[in-house]
N, C-alpha and C positions, 0 to 999 in steps of 0.2 A: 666555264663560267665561274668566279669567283665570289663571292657575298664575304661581307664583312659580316663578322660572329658581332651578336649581341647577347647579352644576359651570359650567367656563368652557365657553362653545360650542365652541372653537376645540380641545375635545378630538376632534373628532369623533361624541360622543355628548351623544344625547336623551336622558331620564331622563321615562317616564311611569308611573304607578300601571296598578297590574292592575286596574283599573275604567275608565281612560283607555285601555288598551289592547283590553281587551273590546268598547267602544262603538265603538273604532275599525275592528276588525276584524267587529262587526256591520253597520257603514256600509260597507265594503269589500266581502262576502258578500252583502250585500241588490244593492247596483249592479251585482256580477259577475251576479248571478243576474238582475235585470233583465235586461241588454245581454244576454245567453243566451236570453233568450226574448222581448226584445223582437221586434212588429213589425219586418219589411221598411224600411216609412218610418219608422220611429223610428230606426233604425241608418242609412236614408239622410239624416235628418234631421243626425244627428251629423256626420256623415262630412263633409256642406252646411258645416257649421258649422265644422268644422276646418279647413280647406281645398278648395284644388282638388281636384277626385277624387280624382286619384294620391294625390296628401300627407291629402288627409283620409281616403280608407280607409287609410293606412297610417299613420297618428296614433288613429284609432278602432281598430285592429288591437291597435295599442302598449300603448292603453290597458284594452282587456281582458287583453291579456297581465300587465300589472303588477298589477292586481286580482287575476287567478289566484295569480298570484305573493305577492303581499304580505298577500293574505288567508290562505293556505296555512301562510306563514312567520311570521306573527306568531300566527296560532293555535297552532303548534308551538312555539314558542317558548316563551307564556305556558303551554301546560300544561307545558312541561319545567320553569319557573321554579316554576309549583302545585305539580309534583307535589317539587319541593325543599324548599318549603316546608313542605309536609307530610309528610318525609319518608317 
């Protein structure tokens, strides 16, 4: 999928539709929810895959945290922006 850029990047900010931001924070919700219940060896699998033990359970660690995080925050976000819009 392609989007046309708007604003310069170099403000600091992204600019995406409340339909871009939905799907994103539905892909975000589904993988935290995953890694939450995955399997044992699927979180040891990961962990394999990031690195050596130390750095890949604490890179797998990281990355559940920023999924908590970013899934949280941009659902809060986009309903404070709905519910503006909808005054």
């Amino acid at each position: 999928m392609e989007r046309e850029s708007r604003g310069d990047v170099r403000d600091g900010e992204v600019v995406l539709e409340a339909c871009e931001v939905e799907r994103l924070v539905n892909v975000l919700d589904r993988l935290d929810d995953w890694l939450s219940h995955a399997q044992p060896d699927t979180l040891e699998d990961m962990v394999e895959f990031l690195g050596p033990a130390r750095l890949g359970r604490t890179a797998a660690e990281g990355i559940v945290e920023v999924l908590d995080f970013y899934s949280a925050e941009l659902n809060r976000r986009l309903r404070s922006a709905q519910t503006q819009v909808d005054g």
